[in-house]
C-alpha positions in Angstrom: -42.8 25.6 32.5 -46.6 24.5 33.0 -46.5 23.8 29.4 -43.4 21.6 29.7 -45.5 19.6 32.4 -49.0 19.4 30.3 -46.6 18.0 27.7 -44.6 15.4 29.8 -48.1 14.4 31.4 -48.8 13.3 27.9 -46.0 11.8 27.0 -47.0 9.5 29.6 -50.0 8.6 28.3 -51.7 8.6 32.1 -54.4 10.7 31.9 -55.9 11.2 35.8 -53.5 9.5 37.2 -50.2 11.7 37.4 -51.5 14.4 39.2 -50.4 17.9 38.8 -46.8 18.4 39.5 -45.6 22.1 40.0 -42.7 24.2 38.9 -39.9 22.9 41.5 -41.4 19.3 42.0 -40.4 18.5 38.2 -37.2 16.8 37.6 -36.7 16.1 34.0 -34.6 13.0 34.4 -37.0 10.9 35.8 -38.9 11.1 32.3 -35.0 10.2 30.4 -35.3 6.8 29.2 -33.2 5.0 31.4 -32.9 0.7 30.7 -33.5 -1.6 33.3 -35.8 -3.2 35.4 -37.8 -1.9 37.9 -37.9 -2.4 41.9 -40.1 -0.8 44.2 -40.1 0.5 48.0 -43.3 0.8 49.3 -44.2 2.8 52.8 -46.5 1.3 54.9 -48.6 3.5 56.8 -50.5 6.6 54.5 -49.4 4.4 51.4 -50.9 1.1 51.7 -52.7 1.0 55.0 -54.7 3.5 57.3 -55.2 3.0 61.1 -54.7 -1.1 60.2 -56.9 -1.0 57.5 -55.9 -1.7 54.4 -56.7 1.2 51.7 -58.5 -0.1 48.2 -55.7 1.1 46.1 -53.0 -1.3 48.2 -54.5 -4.4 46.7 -54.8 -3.2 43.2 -51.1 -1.8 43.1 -49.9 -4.8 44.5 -51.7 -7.2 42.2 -49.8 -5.5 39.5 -46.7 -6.9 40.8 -47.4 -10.4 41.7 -48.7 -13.5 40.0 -51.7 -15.2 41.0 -49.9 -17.0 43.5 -49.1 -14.0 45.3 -45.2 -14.5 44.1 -43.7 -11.1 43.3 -42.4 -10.6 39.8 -40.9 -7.4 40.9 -38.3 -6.8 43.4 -40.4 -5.3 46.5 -39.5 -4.2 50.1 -41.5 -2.6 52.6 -39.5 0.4 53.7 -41.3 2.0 57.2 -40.8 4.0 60.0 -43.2 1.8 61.7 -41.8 -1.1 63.9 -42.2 -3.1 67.3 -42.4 -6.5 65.3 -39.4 -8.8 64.4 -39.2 -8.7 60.5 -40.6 -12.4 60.4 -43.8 -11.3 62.5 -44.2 -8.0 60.2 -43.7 -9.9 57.1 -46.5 -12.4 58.3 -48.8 -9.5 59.6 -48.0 -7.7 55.8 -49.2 -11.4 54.0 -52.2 -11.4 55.5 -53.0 -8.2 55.7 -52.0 -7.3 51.6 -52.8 -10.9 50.1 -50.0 -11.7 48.4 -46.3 -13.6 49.8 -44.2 -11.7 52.0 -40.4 -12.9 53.0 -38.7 -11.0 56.2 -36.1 -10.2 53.9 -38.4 -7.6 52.5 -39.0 -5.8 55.5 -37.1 -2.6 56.7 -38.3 -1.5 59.7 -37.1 1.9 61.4 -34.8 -0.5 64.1 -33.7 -3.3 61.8 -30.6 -1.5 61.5 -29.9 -2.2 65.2 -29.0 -5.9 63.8 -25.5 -4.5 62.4 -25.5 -2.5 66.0 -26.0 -4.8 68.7 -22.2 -6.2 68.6 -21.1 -2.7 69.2 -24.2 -2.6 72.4 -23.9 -6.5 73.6 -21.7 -5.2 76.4 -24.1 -2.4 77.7 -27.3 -2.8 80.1 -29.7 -1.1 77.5 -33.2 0.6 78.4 -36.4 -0.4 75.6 -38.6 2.4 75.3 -41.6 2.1 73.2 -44.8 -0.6 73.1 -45.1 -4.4 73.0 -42.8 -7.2 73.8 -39.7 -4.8 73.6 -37.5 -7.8 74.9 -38.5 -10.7 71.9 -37.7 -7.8 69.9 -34.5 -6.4 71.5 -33.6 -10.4 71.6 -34.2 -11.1 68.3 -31.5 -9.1 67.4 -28.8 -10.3 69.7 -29.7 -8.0 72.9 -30.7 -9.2 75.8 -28.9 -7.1 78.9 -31.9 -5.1 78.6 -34.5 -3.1 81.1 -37.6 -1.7 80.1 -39.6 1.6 81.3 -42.5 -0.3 82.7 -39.8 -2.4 84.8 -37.8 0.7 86.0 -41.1 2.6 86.9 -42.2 -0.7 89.2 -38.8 -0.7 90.8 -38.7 3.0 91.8 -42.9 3.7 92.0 -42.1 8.0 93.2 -39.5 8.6 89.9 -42.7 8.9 88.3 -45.2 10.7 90.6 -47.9 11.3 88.9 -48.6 8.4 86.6 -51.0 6.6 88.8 -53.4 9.8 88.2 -52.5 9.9 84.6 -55.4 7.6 84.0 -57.9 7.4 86.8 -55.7 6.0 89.2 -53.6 3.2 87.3 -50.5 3.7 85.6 -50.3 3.4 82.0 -47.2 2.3 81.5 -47.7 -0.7 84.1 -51.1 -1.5 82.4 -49.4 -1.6 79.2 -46.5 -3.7 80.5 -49.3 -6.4 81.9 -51.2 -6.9 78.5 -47.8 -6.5 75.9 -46.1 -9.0 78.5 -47.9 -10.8 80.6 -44.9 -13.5 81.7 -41.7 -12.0 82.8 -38.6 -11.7 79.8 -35.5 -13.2 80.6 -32.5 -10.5 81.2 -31.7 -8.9 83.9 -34.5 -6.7 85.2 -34.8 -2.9 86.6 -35.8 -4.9 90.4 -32.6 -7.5 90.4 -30.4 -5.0 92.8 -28.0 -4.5 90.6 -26.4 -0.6 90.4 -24.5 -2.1 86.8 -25.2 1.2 85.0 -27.8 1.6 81.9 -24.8 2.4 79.3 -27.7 3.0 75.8 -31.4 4.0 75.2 -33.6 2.3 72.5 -36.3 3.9 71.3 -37.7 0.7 69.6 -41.2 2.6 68.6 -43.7 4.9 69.9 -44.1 4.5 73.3 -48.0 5.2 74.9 -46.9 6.6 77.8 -44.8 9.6 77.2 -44.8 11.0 80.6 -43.0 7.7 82.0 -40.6 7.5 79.2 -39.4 10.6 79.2 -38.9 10.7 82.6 -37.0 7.4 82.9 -35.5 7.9 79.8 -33.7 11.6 81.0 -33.2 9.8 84.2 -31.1 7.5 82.9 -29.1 9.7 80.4 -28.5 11.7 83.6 -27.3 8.4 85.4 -30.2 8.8 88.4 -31.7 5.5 87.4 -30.7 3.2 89.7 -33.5 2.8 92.0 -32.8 4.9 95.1 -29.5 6.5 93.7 -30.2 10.2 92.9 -26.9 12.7 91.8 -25.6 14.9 94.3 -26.6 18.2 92.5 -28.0 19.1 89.4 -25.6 19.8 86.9 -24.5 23.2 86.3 -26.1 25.4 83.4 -24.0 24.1 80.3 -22.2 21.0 81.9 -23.8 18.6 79.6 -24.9 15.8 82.3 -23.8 14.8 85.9 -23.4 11.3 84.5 -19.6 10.3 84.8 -20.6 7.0 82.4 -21.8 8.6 78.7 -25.2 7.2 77.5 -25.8 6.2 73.7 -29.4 7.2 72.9 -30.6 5.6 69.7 -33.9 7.0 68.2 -35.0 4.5 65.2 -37.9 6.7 64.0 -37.8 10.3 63.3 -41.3 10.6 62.2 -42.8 14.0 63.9 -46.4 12.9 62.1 -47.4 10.0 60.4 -50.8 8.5 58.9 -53.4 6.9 61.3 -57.1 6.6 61.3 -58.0 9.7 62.4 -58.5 12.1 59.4 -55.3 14.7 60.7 -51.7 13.6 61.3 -50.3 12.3 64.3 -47.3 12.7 66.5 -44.6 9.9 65.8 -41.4 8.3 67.1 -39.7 12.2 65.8 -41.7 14.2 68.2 -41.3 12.3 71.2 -37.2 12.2 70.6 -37.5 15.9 69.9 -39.3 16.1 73.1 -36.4 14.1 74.9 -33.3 16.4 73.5 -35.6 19.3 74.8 -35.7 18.1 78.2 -31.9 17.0 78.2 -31.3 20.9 76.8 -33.8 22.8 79.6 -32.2 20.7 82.3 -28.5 20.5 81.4 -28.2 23.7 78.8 -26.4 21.3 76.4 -27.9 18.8 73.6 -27.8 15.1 74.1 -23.9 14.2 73.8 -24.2 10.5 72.3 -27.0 10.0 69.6 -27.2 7.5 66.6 -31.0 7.6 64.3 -32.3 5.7 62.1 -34.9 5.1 60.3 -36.3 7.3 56.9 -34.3 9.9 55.6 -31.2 8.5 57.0 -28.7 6.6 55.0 -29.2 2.6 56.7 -32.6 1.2 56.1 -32.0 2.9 52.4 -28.7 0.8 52.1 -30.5 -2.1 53.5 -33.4 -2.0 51.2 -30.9 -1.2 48.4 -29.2 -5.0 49.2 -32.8 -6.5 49.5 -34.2 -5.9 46.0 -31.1 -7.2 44.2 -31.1 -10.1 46.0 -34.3 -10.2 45.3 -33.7 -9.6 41.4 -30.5 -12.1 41.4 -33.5 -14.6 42.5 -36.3 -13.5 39.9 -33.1 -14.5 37.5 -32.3 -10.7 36.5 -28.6 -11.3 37.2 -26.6 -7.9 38.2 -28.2 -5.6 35.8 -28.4 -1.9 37.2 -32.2 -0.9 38.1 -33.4 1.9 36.0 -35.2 2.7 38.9 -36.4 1.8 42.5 -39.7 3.4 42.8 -40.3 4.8 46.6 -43.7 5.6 47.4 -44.3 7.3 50.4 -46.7 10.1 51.9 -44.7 11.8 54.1 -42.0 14.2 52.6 -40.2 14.7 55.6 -39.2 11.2 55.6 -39.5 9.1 52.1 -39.5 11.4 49.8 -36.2 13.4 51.3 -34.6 10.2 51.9 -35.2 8.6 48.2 -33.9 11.9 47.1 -30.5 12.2 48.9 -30.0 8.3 48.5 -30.3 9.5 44.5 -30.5 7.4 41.0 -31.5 4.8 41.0 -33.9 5.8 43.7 -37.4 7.7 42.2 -39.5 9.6 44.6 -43.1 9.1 44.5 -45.5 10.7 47.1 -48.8 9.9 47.0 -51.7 11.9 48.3 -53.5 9.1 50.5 -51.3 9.8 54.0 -49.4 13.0 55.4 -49.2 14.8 52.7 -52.5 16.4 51.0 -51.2 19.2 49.4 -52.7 20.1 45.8 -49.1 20.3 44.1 -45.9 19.2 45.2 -43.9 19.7 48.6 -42.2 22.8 48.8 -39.4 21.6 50.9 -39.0 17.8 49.9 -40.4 17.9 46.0 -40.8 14.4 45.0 -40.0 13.0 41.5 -43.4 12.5 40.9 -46.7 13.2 42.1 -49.9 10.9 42.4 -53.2 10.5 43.9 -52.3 6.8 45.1 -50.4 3.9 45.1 -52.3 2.4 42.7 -51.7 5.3 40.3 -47.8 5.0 41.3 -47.4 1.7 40.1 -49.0 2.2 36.7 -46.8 5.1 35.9 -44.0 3.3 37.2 -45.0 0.4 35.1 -45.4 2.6 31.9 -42.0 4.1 32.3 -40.5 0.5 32.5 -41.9 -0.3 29.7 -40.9 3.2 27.6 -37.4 2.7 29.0 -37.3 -1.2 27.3 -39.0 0.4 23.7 -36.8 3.6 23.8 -33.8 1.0 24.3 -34.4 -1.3 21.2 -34.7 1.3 19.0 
């Protein structure tokens, strides 16, 4: 077998840039000779950027792909867990940030599958949990019956006792609140008197303060969020909740780590919603009842991508040929690589070595396609099978 892999290495003529791929990370049929153009699905954070900054290899892959204009010649998205921006503002943030043009239509975010959901929530008072302007955002996508922590907490100061000494006196989550928000949202809000019920949980993105959120956010799964209203008893061991009205919790990233500035992982949108379904468990001895995710490996932001890129190739004038592949680069296996594999041909796993993972082969549990040092070094090889596909084809 390691001979089988010194001998594909060379049949791609990439010589230090497709790193060393072990036994159960190779799949032969990434190397068939499959016709058609190329797309590609890049993560964001670990792939192209670090802590905000943009990594040297970013600019150089993505040069490959565009003109000197900054026009793609490739079908692109940007596929990440990440969010808390409306697709517009994250495809505006990406231009400058990357140099070349970025359209919203290119952007997947981990809750821009909530678009094809909010008709089924329009009719529920919702709860926001996570950081920033959670109400443009929740607006934005045709919600606005919604309440956030921070507005909760205010209303009802003692259902969180001990954020004011979480941070040397002030609470966190109403600090955050004042600089994300400075002038009130319009919607109805957690201090309006109403006792309308909170029928659906968003987590939108990371929240900052996870004492808060998790409190509120139980609190109102349980139904004792209405400020002042507390259940007559706690539920019995294995009754599930005391709430009579069921409570949809959506989690749009299931990222337990992900790629920031500091040199080791960190914990992601995953941890704190397994943190949540461990509360609702020690409390009620039952799971949460109602929960819908999204967000990398799961099936929507794949299918969305998927209907990006060839509307993307219809436009570059490719018509409705099949891609040979869509290249997904990611750094995390948990999340890019296992989704581009179940989501399968044309989708190619790619996992780079600039993020989460840093392992000297492949992942054990989630073996990618294809193993490289970066994304610069993904794009080449990518570009190098296109072009084998295209001479293997004419011959």
């Amino acid at each position: 077998m390691a001979a089988a892999c010194r001998t594909l290495a060379r049949g791609w003529a990439l010589t230090g840039l497709v790193s060393r791929i072990g036994a159960r990370g190779l799949a032969t049929d990434i190397y068939e000779h499959t016709p058609g153009p190329a797309a590609f699905a890049f993560d964001i954070d670990g792939v192209l950027m670090r802590g905000g900054q943009v990594l040297p290899a970013a600019k150089r892959a993505l040069a490959l792909l565009h003109d000197a204009s900054g026009f793609p010649r490739y079908p692109i998205v940007f596929l990440t867990n990440s969010g808390g921006w409306l697709e517009e503002e994250r495809a505006r943030r990406l231009s400058a940030q990357l140099g070349v043009r970025v359209g919203a239509a290119q952007v997947v975010q981990s809750h821009t599958p909530l678009k094809a959901l909010a008709p089924s929530l329009a009719d529920h008072r919702m709860l926001l949990v996570g950081r920033g302007d959670l109400h443009s955002l929740a607006a934005g996508y045709g919600l606005r019956r919604c309440v956030t922590v921070e507005e909760l907490v205010r209303a009802d100061p003692a259902s969180v006792p001990f954020a004011e000494v979480a941070v040397g006196g002030e609470s966190p989550s109403a600090a955050a609140a004042a600089a994300a928000r400075p002038t009130p949202s319009p919607g109805p809000s957690a201090g309006d008197g109403s006792a309308q019920p909170i029928g659906a949980v968003l987590v939108l993105n990371d929240p900052s303060d996870w004492y808060c959120a998790l409190q509120t956010s139980l609190d109102v799964v349980l139904g004792r969020a209405v400020p002042g209203a507390r259940p007559a008893t706690r539920p019995p061991p294995g009754a599930g909740t005391c709430n009579p009205n069921p409570v949809h919790v959506v989690f749009s990233n299931p990222d337990v780590e992900w790629a920031g500035a500091h040199a080791a992982p960190r914990l992601g949108g995953g941890a704190f919603a397994a943190c949540l379904q461990a509360l609702h468990t020690e409390v009620t001895g039952a799971p949460l009842p109602h929960v819908t995710r999204f967000g990398k490996p799961h099936a929507p932001p794949y299918d969305l991508a998927a209907a990006s890129l060839h509307a993307q190739a219809a436009a570059l004038g490719w018509g409705d040929r099949a891609f040979g592949a869509i290249w997904a680069v990611g750094d995390n296996p948990e999340a890019d690589v296992a989704g581009a594999n179940a989501a399968g041909p044309p989708w190619t796993s790619v996992l780079v070595r600039t993020g989460v993972f840093r392992g000297p082969g492949n992942s054990e549990r989630h073996p990618a396609r294809l193993v490289v040092e970066d994304v610069e070094a993904a794009v080449r090889a990518a570009l190098h099978r296109a072009r084998s596909a295209t001479w293997h084809s004419m011959r």
